[in-house]
Structure formats: structure tokens, C-alpha cells
C-alpha positions as CSV (number, residue, x, y, z in Angstrom):
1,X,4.7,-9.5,-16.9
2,X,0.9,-8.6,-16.5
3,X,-1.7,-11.3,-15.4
4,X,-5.0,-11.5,-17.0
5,X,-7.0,-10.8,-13.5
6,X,-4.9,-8.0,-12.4
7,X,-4.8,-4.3,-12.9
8,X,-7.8,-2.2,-11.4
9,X,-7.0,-0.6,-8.3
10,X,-4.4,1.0,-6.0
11,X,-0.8,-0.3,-4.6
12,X,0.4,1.5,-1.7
13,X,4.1,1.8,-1.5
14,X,6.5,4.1,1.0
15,X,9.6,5.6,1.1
16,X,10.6,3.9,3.9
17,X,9.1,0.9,6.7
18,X,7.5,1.9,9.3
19,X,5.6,5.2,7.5
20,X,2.1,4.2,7.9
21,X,1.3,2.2,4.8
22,X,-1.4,-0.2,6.5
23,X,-2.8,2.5,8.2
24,X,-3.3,4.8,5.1
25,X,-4.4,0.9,3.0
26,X,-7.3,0.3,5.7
27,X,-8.2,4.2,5.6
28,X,-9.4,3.9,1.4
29,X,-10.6,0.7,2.2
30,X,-13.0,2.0,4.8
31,X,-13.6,4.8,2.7
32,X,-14.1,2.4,-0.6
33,X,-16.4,-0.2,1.7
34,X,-18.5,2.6,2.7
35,X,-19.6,4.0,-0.9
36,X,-20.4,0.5,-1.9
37,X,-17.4,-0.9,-3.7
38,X,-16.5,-4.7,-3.1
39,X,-13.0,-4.5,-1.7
40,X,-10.3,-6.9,-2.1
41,X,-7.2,-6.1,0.1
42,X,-3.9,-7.7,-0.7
43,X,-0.6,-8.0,1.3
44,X,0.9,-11.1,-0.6
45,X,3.9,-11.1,1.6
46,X,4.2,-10.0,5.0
47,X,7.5,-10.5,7.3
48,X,7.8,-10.3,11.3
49,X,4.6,-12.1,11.8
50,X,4.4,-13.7,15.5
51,X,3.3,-17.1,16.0
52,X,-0.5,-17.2,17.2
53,X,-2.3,-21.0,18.4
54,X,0.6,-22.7,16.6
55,X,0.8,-20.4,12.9
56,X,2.1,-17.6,11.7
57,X,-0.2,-14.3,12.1
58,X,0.4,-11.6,9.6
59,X,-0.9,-8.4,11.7
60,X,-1.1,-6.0,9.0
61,X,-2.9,-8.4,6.7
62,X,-5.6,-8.6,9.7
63,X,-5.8,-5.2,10.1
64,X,-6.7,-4.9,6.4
65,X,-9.4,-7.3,6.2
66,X,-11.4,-5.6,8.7
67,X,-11.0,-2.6,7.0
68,X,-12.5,-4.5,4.2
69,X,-15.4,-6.1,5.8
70,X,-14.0,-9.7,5.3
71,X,-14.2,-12.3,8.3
72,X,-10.8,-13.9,10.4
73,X,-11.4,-16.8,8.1
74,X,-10.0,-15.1,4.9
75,X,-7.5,-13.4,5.7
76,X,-5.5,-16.0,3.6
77,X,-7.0,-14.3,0.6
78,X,-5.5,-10.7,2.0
79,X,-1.9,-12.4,2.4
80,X,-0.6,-15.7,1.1
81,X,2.9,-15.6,2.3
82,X,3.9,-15.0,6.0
83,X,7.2,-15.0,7.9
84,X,8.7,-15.1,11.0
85,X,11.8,-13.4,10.5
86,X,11.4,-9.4,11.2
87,X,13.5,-8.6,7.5
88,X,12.9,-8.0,4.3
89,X,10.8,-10.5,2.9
90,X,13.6,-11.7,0.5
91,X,15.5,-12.2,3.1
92,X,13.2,-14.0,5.3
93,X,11.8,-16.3,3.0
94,X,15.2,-17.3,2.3
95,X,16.0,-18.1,5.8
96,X,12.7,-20.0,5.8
97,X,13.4,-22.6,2.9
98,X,10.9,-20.8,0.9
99,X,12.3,-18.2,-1.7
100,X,10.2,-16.4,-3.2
101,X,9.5,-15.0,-6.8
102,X,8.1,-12.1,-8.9
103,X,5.2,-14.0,-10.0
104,X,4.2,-15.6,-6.8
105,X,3.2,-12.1,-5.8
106,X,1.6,-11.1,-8.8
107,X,-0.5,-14.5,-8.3
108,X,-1.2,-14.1,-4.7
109,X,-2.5,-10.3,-5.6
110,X,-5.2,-11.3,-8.0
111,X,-8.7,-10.1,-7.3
112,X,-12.1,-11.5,-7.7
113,X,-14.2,-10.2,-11.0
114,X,-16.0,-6.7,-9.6
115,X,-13.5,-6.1,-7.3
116,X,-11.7,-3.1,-6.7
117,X,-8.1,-4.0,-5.0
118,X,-5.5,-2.7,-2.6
119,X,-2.4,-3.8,-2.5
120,X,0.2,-2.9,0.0
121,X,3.6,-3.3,-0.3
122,X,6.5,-3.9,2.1
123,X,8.9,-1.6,3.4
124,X,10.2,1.1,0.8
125,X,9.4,1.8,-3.3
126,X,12.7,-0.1,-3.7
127,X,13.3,-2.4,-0.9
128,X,13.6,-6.2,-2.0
129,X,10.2,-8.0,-2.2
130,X,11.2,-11.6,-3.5
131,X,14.5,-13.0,-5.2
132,X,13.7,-11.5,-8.5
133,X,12.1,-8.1,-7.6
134,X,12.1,-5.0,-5.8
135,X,8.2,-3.2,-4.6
136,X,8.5,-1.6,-7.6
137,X,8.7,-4.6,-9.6
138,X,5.6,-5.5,-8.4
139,X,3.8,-2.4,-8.9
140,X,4.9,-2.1,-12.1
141,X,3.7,-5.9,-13.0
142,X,0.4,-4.7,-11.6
143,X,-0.3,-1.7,-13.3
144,X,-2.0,0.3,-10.9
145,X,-1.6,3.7,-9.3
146,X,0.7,3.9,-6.7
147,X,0.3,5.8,-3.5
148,X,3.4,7.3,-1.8
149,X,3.6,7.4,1.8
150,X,6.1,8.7,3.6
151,X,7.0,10.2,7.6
152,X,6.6,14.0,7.5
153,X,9.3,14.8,9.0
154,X,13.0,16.7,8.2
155,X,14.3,15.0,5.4
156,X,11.5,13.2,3.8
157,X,11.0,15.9,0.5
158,X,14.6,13.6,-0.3
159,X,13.5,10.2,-0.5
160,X,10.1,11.4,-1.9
161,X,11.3,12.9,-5.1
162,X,13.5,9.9,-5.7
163,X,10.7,7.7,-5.6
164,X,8.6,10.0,-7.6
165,X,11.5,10.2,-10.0
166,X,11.3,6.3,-10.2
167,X,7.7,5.7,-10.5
168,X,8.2,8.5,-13.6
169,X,10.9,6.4,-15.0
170,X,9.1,3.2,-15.1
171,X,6.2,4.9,-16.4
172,X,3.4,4.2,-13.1
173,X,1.1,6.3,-12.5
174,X,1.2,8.5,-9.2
175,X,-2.2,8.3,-7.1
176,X,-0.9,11.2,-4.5
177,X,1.2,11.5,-2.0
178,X,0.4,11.3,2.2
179,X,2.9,12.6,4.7
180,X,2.2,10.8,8.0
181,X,3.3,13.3,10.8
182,X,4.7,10.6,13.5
183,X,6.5,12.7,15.4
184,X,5.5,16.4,17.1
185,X,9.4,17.6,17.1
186,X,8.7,19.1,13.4
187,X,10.1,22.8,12.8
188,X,7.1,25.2,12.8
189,X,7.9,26.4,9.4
190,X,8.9,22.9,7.7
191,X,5.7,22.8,5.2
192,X,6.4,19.6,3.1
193,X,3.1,19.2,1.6
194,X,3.8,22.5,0.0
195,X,7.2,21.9,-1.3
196,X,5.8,18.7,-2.6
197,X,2.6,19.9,-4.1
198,X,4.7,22.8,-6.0
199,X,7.0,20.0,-7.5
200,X,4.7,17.5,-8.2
201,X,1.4,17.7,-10.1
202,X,-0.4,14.8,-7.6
203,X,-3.0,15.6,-4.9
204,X,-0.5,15.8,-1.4
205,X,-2.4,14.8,1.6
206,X,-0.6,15.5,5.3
207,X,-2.1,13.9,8.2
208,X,-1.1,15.5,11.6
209,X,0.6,13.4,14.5
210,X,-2.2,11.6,17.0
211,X,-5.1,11.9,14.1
212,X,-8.3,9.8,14.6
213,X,-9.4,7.2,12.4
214,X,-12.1,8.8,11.4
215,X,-10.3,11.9,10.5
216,X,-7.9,10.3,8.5
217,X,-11.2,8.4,7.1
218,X,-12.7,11.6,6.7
219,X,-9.9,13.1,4.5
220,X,-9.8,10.6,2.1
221,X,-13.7,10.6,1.7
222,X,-13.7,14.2,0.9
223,X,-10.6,13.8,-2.1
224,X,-11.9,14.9,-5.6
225,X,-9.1,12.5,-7.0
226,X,-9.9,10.6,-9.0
227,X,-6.8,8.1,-8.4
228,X,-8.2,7.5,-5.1
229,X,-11.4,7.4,-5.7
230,X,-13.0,4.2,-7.0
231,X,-15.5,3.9,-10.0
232,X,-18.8,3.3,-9.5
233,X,-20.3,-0.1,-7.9
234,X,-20.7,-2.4,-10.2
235,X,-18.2,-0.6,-13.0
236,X,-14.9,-2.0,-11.4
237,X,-15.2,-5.7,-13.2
238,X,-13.3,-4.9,-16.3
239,X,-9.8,-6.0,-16.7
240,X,-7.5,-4.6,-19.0
């Protein structure tokens, strides 16, 4: 299933909830917004979203527009679908009286002609978006380069080769990899960027515990990867 005004740009995806994913998402987006590039940010389902003057508010979304440049007052192009329940979104729509499918997401993720999008997922590579499809269902409808993130921390090299091993199965590309070091209990010698860069052929970026935005900015500014980089202004209107 491909729509006709999708498929130029990035999905962001983790191997877990909780890894960083919005924080990396607003990090290109700055770094995109900053070189020019018209930026459309999408999160077309978000769960867990507190109630704010009488509506849901989907934090993550919010944090993405900004990151983008775009005002309060369209943050309802960023994310279309919000919920209250703190689950996967299957599973909260469904508690909600509002299941939710495969193509609403691929809908609520299209972007404006010249745009250059960035989609973020929710939760894990395989974790249950909608009644009829997993984050990889939707990255896969979408066509674009995904972005692993994961927690660098013992036990991660695991649950990123599987979803390496799945995004080569389904035939996605594979933008990089970014372990996000959460935590400062690591073992001096764990190195995971190196054990992933040796077994994958993807630019591995590791971002240390406490960084600043604009270090984490910074490193994404400076890639020579192409995957992450966008194309030139004004050459990101074509869809395929």
C-alpha cells in the first residue's frame, strides 16, 4: 500500500519506548530547518496524551512542531490521532471507541508538495500501531529510510540486530543507527557503537548521557550521510 503523496523522507523507529525517538525526530528537524528545508513532522498517532483546557494534548507531537518551526495552531497537521490511555496505540484507540487502521496512518502522514518529512513512530520497530499493523507496517507503506534508536545500554546490540534483521527482510532502507546513553551505570569497556558499526554497514551515532541540545544538534549537522541528510531546498517536491 503506497499513497501517491508519500515517500521522501525519514521514519524514526526504536527498539523499544522510552529510547529517545522524539528527541532524536526534533534534533534532524532542527538540523533540516536550519539548512533551509521546509519540514513537515508527523506523529499520526500518539497515546498517553493528558487532557489540556478540555482536549487531548499530544506532547511529543508539540515538541516536534517546534522543532519544525510551525505555530501551536498546527500541531493537528504533526498528529491526527491522540489518546488518553498510556498503551499501545492499538490498544488505546480500542478502549476509546476509535480503532484504528493501516491506512489512517499512512493518510494522516502525508506531506505538503516540497516538503521533506519526519515521521515518528511509537514504541518499538514491532510494537502494534493500529488493528491491522505493526511500526513496521507503516514504515514499510511509507517507503522511507528508517532510523533505529535504541538505549545504549547492556543488552541493546540484541534487540538492535533483530530489528536490523527485520528492516533487511522487508527490504527498508537503514538511515543509521543512534544509541541514546540514558543511563551513567554503563561498563567502561561496553563500546556498542563499535560492535554495531563492525556488523552493520550504516553510519552508528552514540550520544552520551546529559548531552545538550545543541550537541546532539551539532552531531547530526556534521553527518556526511546522506540518509540523514536532506536534498537540496527546493529539490524535495518529487514523489515517487
Amino acid at each position: 500500500m503506497r499513497s501517491p503523496r508519500v515517500g521522501g523522507g525519514l521514519f524514526v523507529t526504536g527498539t523499544d519506548t522510552g529510547v529517545g525517538k522524539t528527541f532524536i525526530a526534533c534534533a534532524i528537524a532542527r538540523n533540516w530547518r536550519a539548512i533551509g528545508v521546509d519540514v513537515a513532522p508527523r506523529k499520526p498517532v500518539e497515546s498517553g496524551c493528558p487532557e489540556r483546557d478540555g482536549h487531548l494534548f499530544p506532547a511529543d507531537a508539540a515538541l516536534l512542531a517546534a522543532a519544525a518551526g510551525l505555530p501551536a495552531s498546527r500541531i493537528g497537521e504533526v498528529n491526527r490521532y491522540r489518546l488518553a490511555e498510556p498503551l499501545a496505540p492499538d490498544l488505546a484507540a480500542r478502549l476509546a471507541g476509535r480503532p484504528l487502521h493501516l491506512a489512517d496512518l499512512v493518510t494522516a502522514c502525508a506531506r505538503p508538495e516540497g516538503a521533506w518529512r519526519i515521521t515518528e513512530g511509537a514504541g518499538g520497530f514491532y510494537s502494534p500501531m493500529c488493528e491491522d499493523g505493526l511500526n513496521a507496517d507503516l514504515a514499510q507503506a511509507l517507503g522511507d529510510p528508517v532510523l533505529l534508536v535504541a538505549e545504549d545500554r547492556l543488552g541493546t546490540l540484541s534487540g538492535c540486530l533483530l530489528a536490523l534483521e527485520a528492516l533487511d527482510r522487508r527490504g527498508l532502507t537503514l538511515a543509521g543507527i543512534v544509541l541514546n546513553r540514558r543511563r551513567g551505570d554503563a561498563h567502561p569497556a561496553m563500546d556498542n557503537r563499535m560492535t554495531l558499526a563492525q556488523r552493520s554497514s550504516c553510519p552508528v551515532w552514540s550520544i552520551p548521557e546529559g548531552a545538550p541540545q545543541d550537541e546532539v544538534d551539532q552531531m547530526f549537522s556534521a553527518s556526511s550521510s546522506s540518509m540523514v541528510s536532506p536534498p537540496e531546498p527546493g529539490s524535495a517536491g518529487s514523489n515517487p
